[in-house]
C-alpha positions in Angstrom: 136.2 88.5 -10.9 139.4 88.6 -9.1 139.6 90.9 -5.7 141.3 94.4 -6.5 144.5 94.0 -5.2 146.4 96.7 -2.8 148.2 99.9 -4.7 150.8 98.6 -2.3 151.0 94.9 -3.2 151.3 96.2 -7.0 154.2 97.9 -5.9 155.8 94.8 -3.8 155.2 92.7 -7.1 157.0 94.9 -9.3 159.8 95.6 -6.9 160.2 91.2 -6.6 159.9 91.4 -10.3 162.8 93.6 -10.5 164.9 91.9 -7.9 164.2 88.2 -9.9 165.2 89.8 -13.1 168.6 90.6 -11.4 168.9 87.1 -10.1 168.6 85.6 -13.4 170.9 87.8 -15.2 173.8 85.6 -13.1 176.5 85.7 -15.9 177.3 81.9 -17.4 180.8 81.0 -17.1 182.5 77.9 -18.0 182.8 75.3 -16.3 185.3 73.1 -15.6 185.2 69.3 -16.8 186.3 68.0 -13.0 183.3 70.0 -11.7 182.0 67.3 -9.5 178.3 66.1 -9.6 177.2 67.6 -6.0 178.3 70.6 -7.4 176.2 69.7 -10.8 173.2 69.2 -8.8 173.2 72.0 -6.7 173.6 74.5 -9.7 170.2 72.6 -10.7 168.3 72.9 -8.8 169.1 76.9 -7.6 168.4 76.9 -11.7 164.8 75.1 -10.8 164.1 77.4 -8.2 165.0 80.4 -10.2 162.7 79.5 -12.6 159.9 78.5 -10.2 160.4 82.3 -9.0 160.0 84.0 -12.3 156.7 81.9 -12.8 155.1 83.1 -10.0 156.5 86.8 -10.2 155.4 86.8 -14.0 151.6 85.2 -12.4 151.8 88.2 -9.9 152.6 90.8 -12.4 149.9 89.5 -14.4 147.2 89.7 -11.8 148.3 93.0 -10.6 147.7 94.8 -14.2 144.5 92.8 -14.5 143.6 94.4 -11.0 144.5 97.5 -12.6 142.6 97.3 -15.3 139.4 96.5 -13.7 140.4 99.7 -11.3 140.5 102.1 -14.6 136.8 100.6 -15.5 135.4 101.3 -12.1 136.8 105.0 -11.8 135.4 105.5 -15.2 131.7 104.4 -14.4 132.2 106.3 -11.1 133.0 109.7 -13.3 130.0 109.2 -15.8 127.1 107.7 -13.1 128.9 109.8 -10.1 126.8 112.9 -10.7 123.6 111.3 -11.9 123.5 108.9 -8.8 123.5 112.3 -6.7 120.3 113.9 -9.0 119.1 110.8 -8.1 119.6 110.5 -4.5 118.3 114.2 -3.6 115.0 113.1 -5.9 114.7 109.9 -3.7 115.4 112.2 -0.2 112.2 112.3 1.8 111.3 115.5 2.8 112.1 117.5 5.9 109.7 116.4 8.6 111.0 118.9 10.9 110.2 122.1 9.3 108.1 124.7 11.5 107.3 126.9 8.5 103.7 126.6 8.1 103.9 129.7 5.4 105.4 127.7 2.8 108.2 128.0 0.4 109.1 131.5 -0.6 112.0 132.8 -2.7 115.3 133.9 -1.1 115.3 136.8 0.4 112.2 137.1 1.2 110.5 137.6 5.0 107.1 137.4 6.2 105.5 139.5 9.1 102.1 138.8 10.8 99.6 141.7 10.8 97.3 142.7 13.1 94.8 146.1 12.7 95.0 147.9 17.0 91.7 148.2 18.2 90.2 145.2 16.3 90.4 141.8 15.6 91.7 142.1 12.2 94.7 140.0 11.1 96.7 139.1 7.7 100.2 138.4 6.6 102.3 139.7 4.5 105.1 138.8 2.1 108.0 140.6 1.5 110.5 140.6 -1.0 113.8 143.0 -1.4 112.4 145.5 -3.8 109.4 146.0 -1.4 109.5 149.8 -0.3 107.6 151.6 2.8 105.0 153.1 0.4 104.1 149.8 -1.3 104.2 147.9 2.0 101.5 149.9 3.1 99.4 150.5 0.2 99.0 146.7 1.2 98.6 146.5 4.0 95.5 148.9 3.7 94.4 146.5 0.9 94.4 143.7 3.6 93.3 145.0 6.8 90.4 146.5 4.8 91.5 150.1 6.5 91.8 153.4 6.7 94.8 156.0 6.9 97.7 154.4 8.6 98.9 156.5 12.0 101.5 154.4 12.8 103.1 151.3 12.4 104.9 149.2 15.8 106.2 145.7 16.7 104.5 143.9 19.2 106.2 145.4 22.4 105.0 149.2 21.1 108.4 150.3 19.1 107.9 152.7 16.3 108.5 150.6 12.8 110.0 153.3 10.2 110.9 151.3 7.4 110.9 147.8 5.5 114.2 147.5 6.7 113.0 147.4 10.6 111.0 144.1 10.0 112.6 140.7 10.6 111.3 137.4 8.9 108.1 136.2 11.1 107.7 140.0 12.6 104.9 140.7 14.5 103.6 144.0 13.1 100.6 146.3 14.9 99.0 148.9 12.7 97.5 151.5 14.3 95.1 152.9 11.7 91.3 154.2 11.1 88.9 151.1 10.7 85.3 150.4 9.5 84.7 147.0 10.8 82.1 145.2 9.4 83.9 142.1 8.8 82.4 139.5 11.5 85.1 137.7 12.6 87.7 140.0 10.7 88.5 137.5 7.6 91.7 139.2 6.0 93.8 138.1 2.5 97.0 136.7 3.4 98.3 138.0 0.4 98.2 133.6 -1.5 94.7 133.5 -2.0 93.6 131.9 1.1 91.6 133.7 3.8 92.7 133.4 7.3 90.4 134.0 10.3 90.9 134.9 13.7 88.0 133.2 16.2 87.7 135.4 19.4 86.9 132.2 21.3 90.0 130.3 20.3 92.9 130.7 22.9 96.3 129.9 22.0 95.5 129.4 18.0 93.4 133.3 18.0 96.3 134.7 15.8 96.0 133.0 13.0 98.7 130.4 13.7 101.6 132.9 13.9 104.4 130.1 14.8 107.5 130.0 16.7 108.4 133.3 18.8 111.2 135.4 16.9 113.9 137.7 18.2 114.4 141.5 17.4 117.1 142.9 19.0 117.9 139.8 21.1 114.3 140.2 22.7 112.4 136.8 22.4 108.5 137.4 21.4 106.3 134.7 22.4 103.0 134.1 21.2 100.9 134.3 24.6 102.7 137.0 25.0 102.3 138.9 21.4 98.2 138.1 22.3 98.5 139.8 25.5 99.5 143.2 24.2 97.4 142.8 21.1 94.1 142.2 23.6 95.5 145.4 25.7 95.7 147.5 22.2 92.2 146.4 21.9 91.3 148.0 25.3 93.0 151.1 24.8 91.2 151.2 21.7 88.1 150.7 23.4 88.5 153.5 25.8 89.8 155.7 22.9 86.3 155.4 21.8 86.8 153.0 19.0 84.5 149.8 19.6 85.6 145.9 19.1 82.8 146.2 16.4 83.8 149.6 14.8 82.2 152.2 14.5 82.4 156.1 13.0 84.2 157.6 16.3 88.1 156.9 14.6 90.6 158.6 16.7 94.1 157.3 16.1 96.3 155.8 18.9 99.2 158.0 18.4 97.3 161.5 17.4 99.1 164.2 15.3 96.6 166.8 16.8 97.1 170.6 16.2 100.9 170.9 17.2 103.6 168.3 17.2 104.0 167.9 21.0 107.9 168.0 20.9 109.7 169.9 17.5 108.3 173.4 16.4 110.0 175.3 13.4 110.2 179.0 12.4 110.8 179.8 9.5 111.9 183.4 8.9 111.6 185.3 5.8 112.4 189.3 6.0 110.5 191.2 3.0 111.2 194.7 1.9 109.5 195.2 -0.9 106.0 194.8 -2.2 104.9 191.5 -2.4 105.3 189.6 -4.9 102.0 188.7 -6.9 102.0 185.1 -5.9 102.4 185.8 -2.2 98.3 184.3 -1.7 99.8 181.0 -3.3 102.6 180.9 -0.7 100.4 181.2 2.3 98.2 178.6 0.9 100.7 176.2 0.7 101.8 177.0 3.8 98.7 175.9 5.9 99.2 172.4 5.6 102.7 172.4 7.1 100.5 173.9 10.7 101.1 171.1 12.1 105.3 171.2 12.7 106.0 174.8 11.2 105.1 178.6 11.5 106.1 181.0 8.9 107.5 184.3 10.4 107.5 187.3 7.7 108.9 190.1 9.2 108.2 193.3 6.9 108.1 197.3 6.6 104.5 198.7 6.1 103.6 196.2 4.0 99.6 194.9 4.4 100.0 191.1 4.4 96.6 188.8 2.7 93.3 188.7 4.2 92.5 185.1 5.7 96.1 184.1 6.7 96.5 180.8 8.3 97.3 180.4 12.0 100.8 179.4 11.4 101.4 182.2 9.3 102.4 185.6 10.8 103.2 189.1 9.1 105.1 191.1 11.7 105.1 194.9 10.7 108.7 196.3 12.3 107.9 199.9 10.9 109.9 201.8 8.6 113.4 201.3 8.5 112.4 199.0 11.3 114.2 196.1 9.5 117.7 198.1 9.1 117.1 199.1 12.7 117.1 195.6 14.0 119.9 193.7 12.0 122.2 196.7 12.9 121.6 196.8 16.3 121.5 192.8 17.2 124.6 192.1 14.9 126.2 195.4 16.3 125.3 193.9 20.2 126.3 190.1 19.2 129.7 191.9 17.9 130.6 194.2 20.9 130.2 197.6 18.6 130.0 200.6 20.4 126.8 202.8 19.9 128.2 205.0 17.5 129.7 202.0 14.9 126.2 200.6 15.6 124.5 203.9 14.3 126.6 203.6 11.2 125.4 200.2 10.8 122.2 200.7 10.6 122.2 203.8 7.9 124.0 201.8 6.0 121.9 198.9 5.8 119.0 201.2 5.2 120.6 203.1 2.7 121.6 199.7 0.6 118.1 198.0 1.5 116.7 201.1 -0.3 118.5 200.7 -3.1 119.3 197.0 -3.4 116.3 194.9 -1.5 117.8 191.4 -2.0 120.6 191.9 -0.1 118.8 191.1 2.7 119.5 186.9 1.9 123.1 188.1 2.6 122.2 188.2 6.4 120.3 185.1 6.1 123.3 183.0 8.3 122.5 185.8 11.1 118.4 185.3 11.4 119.0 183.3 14.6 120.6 186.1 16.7 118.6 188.9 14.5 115.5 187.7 15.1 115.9 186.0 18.7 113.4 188.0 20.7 110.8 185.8 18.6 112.2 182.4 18.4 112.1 181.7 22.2 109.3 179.0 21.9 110.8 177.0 18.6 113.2 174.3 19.3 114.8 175.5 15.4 114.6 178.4 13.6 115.5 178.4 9.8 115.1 179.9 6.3 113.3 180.3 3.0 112.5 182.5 0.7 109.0 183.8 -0.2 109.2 183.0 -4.4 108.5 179.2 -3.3 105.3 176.8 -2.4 105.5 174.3 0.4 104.4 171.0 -0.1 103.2 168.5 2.6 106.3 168.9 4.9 105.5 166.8 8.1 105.7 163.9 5.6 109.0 165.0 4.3 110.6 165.9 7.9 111.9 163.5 9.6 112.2 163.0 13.3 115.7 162.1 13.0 116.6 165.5 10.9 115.6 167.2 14.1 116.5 165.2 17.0 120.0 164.4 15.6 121.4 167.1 13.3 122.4 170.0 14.1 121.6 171.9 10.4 119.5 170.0 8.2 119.1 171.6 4.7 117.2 170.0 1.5 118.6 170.3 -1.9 117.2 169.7 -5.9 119.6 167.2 -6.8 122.9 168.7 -6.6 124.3 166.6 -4.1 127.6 166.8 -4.9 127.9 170.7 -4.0 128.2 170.3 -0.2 126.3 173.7 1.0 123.5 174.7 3.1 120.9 175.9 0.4 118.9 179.7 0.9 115.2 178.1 -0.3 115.2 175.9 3.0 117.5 175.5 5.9 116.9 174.4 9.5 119.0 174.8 12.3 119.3 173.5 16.2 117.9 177.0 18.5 120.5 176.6 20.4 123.1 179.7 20.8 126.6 178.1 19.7 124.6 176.9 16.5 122.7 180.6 16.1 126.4 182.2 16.2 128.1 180.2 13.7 128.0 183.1 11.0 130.3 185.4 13.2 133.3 182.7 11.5 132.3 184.7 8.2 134.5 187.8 8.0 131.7 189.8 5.8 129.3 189.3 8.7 131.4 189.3 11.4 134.6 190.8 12.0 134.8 193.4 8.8 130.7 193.3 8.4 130.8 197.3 8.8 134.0 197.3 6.5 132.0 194.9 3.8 128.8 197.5 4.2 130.4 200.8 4.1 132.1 198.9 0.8 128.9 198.6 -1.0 127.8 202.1 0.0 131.0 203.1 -2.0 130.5 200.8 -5.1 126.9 202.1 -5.4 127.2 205.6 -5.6 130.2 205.2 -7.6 128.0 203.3 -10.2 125.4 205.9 -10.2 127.6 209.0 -10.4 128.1 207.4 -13.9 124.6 206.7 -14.7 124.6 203.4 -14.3 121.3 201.6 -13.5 122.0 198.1 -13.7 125.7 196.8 -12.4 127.4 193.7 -10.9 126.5 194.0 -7.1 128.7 193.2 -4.1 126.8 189.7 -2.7 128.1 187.7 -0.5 126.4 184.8 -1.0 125.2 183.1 2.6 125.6 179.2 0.7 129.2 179.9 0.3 131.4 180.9 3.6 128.8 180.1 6.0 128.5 176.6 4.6 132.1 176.6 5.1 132.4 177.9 8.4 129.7 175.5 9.7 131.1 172.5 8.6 134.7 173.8 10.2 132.8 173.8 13.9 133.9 171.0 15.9 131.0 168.2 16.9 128.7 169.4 14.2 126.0 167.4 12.5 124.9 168.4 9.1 123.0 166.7 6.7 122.0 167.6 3.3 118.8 165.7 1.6 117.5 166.2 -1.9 113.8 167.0 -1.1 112.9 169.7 -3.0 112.3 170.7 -6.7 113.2 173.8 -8.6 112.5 176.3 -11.5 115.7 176.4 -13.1 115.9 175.0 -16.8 114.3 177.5 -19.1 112.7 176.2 -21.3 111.3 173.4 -18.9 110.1 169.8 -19.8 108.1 169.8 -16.4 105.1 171.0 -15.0 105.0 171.4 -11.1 100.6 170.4 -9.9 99.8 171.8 -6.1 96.9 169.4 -5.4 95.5 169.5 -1.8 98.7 171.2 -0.3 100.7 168.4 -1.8 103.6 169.4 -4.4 104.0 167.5 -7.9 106.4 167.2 -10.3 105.1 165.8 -13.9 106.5 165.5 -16.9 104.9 168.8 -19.1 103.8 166.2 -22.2 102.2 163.4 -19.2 98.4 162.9 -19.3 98.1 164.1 -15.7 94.8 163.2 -14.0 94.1 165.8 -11.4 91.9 162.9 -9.4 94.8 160.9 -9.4 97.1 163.2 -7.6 94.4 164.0 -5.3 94.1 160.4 -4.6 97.7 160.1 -3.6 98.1 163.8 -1.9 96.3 162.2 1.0 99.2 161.1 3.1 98.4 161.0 7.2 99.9 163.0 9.1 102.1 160.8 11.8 103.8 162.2 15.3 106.6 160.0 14.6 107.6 161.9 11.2 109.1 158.7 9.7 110.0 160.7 6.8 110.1 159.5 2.8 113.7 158.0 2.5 114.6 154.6 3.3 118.4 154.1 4.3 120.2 151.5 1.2 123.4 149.9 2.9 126.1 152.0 5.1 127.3 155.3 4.7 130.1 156.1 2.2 133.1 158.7 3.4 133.8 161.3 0.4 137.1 162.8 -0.4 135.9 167.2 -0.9 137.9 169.1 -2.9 136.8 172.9 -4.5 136.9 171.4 -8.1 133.3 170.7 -9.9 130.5 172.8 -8.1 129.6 176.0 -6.6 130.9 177.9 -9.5 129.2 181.3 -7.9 130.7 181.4 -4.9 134.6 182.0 -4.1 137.0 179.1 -4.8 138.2 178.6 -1.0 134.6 178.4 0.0 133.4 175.4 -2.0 133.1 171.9 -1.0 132.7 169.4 -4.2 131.8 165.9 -4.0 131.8 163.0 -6.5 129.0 160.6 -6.2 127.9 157.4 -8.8 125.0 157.8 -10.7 122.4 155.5 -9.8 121.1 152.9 -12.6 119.0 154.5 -15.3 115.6 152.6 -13.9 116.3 153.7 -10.5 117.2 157.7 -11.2 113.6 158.3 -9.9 113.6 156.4 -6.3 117.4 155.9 -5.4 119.2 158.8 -4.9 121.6 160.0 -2.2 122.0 161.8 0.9 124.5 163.7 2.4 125.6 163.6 6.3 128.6 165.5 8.0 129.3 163.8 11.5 133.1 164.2 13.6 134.3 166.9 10.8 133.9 163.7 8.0 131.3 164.5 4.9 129.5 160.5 4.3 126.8 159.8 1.5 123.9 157.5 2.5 122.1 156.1 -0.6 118.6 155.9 -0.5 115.3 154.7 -1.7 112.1 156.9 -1.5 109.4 155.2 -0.1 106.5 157.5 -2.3 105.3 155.9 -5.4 106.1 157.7 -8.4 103.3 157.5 -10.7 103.6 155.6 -13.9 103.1 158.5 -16.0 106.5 160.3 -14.1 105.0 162.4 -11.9 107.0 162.4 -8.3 105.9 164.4 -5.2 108.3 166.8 -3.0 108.6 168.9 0.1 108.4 172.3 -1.8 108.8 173.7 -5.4 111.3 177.1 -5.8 110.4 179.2 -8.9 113.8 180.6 -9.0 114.0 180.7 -13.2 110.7 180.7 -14.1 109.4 183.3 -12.0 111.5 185.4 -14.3 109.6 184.7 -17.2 106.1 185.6 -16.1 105.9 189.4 -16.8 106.8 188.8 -20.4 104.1 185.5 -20.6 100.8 185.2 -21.9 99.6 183.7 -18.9 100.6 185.3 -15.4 100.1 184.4 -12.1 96.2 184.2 -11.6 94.7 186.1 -8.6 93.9 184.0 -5.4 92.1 185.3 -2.4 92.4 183.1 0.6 89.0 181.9 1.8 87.9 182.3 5.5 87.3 179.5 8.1 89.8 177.1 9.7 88.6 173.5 7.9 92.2 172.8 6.1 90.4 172.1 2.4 89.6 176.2 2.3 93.0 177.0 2.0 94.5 174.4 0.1 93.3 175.2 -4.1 95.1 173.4 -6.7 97.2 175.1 -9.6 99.8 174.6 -11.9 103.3 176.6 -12.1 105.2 176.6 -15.0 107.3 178.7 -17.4 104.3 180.3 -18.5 103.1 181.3 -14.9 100.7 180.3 -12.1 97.1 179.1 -13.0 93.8 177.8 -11.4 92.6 174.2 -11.5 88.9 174.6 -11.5 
């Protein structure tokens, strides 16, 4: 086979070619008869070497689209074999000799930490995957380590881990949790089958052959190192009284105790009236929030339950004592004279008296109103009494409190950017306790606005009307406003809670050991089950329920789709995508207002929802249904608190719905 001749050399031949061709066309002329022979002879032989020329240009021209030709087949083998010969090639590659991965191969996207149980020498690892959440990571982890209620979860140097999100891939993870030992040498699933054992006498392999160090936030962790602080949790749980060995004496390394040693809320609710019939179940409920919260209910010659909870309080301010004390601290904080004052307060007694709810107008004003009693709280907040509190230390979250100024948890209605009346928490501080003097109705013209439902009232009943449109201001619209107009301010919004308001309802809400469910009213609900899942630990570090999804979004407000209650200049409306249908129950979205801009943080609870629906929550409001339960066959059924101080006395289980409160025997 000839050699492949040069894209260049083709072109040299065809250019000679061309040039020869013009040589030969030399036009013939005549010539003459006494041409002499020289000249004969020389015309020869430039004729022989002419033709000599186009015989080797027509040779070259011949080989060079021969050369071609073979060219064409090669490129076309090359386009059919190219492809297979590179299958081929990656099949024939040896493998990587050079990996460090002794975990093996995972999917993408995927990360593994390395467990080890404080206080013992448990260890497993774990696999991760992105649709891993905080509840389901631990639920494992419990299956693993073989142990009890989880306190708290750190990396190897001691630093809280909140989320799924705070793990890298090759983490070290601690887990500070209740333990039965019994295990020997503290086998442990790592989660493929295999069992993986730590030997106390083994040195530099006695953590189950973690691998290289890794780096979390640019801090390298080596392994001597990561066995140091593992051996010194092991002391510390020694001297908490927790053997290498185990034993019954569990006491957690990071202790929620009686009182949360740095955040303490009050929660006021004023009451005029008589109390409502399901008061009892709203002091139940309450007691398992003791740990973070007291519930302040400030009332006129009212006798409050037998057996109330320590972080429940009934504070009697006499007759007319409640008048009396928002006239004359809003009168102080507003620079009235005494006699404007005086007016004040007959007012407000006169309209209390005729109108009770109107104290939720003055709800914005409960900091200042009710100072004198709020000195030890770092917030202060409120609620309303027609509500049952869930587990809230698992709800709160650290953050809420240490970073926001106002934190206030909504049903769903995220898009309607207000602080909501069933729960709202504020900063004590006195520039946050003041904002409500920006409101006109409770500040500036507040005697005006009160001396203007004194009018409208007995105007309506020198007519003989009993039942009229009243003049409420309601404390979600221009306070929510005027908040959010304060420069600096933190707010965030967080859908926590569940509500009573679609009548008729295709949910039933189950109270099982002081935790709050939400089921679907035609699930099979197994009461056992819920029980088994109410039984959260209570953890100092209040990681919260709600796992961050991505950044923050900035919204565009306007007044136009919510809040259709409250005056049009007051309202703040957002518009915010609908999660997918499969995710409706776990991704939702919160809102945050930071440096006068309102963002949405999408997020993914960490709680399991059950697979027959039912969902757990910080609290349940009975707004609608409470409405219904005079005219139902069932009621509310009678509870008396039980004495003692062991939490399970004053925790029962019931069921609200439209058709009232009932019993779980």
């Amino acid at each position: 086979m000839p050699a492949r001749s040069h894209p260049l050399d083709e072109c040299h031949a065809m250019r000679d070619i061309e040039a020869s061709l013009g040589r030969g066309a030399v036009r013939r002329g005549s010539v003459s008869g006494s041409e002499s022979s020289e000249r004969r002879r020389s015309r020869n032989a430039d004729t022989a070497r002419s033709q000599a020329g186009k015989g080797k240009d027509r040779a070259r021209t011949r080989s060079a689209l021969q050369n071609n030709r073979h060219g064409y087949w090669l490129l076309l083998i090359l386009f059919l074999c190219g492809p297979l010969g590179t299958l081929l090639f990656f099949v024939l590659l040896p493998p990587d000799t050079h990996s460090t991965d002794e975990t093996g191969p995972y999917e993408l996207g995927t990360k593994i930490v390395h467990l080890a149980l404080a206080g013992s020498s448990r260890r497993a690892r774990y696999v991760l995957d992105e649709y891993t959440v905080w509840g389901t990571f631990l639920a494992g982890v419990r299956d693993r380590l073989q142990c009890g209620p989880i306190r708290t979860v750190t990396d190897s140097s001691g630093e809280a881990i909140l989320a799924v999100a705070d793990m890298v891939d090759h983490d070290h993870i601690v887990i500070h949790a209740d333990w039965s030992g019994g295990l020997g040498e503290a086998q442990a699933s790592d989660g493929g089958g295999s069992t993986l054992v730590r030997d106390r006498r083994s040195g530099s392999d006695g953590l189950l052959r973690l691998g290289n160090s890794t780096r979390r936030r640019h801090r390298a962790r080596s392994l001597p190192k990561l066995i140091e602080q593992v051996d010194a949790l092991q002391a510390q749980g020694s001297r908490r009284g927790v053997s290498p060995e185990g034993s019954p004496e569990l006491t957690p390394v990071e202790p929620c105790g009686a009182r949360h040693p740095t955040f303490r809320l009050a929660m006021v609710v004023p009451w005029v009236t008589d109390m409502p019939p399901w008061i009892t179940y709203f002091v139940a409920s309450a007691r398992r929030s003791s740990y973070l919260a007291d519930f302040l209910v400030f009332h006129e010659m009212i006798e409050p339950p037998e057996h109330l909870p320590d972080n429940v309080r009934f504070i009697d301010l006499g007759v007319g004592g409640l008048s009396q004390l928002i006239g004359l601290r809003l009168g102080d904080e507003l620079g009235m004279p005494v006699r404007n004052a005086s007016l004040l307060i007959r007012s407000l007694r006169f309209m209390l008296d005729k109108w009770p709810r109107l104290v939720a107008e003055y709800k914005p004003a409960f900091g200042t109103i009710f100072e004198q009693y709020l000195g030890d709280y770092t917030h202060w907040g409120y609620c309303d009494l027609d509500m049952v509190a869930g587990n809230l230390p698992l709800f709160i979250e650290r953050a809420e409190l240490a970073e926001h100024d106002i934190v206030t948890y909504s049903w769903g209605d995220v898009d309607a950017l207000y602080l909501r009346g069933q729960w709202t928490v504020h900063r004590n501080a006195r520039d946050i306790s003041t904002l409500w003097k920006g409101c006109p109705h409770l500040g500036s013209e507040l005697q005006k606005e009160l001396l203007l439902k004194v009018a409208w009232v007995r105007r309506m009943e020198s007519k003989g009307m009993k039942s009229y449109p009243k003049r409420f201001q309601s404390a979600e619209g221009c306070y929510s406003h005027a908040a959010a107009q304060m420069p600096g301010i933190r707010i965030k919004m967080a859908h926590k809670q569940f509500v009573g308001l679609s009548v008729p309802s295709e949910e039933v809400v189950y109270v099982i050991r002081g935790a709050v469910w939400q089921c679907p009213a035609d699930a099979h609900v197994s009461v056992d089950e819920l029980a088994k899942h109410s039984q959260q630990p209570c953890s100092a570090s209040l990681p919260g329920v709600q796992e961050a999804l991505g950044t923050r979004l900035p919204l565009r407000v306007s007044s136009e789709g919510c809040g259709k209650w409250m005056p049009v200049e007051y309202r703040m409306c957002a518009s915010l995508p609908e999660p997918p249908e499969r995710e409706r129950d776990t991704v939702s979205f919160s809102i945050e207002l930071e440096g006068g801009q309102f963002y949405a943080q999408r997020f993914r609870t960490t709680l399991r929802v059950l697979d027959n629906g039912c969902r757990q929550g910080a609290f349940f409001h009975m707004q609608e249904w409470k409405k219904l339960w005079d005219f139902s066959s069932h009621g509310v059924d009678p509870l008396e608190l039980s004495p003692g101080t062991d939490p399970p006395s004053f925790l029962p289980s019931f069921t609200i719905s439209t058709d009232g409160v009932a019993l779980l025997t």
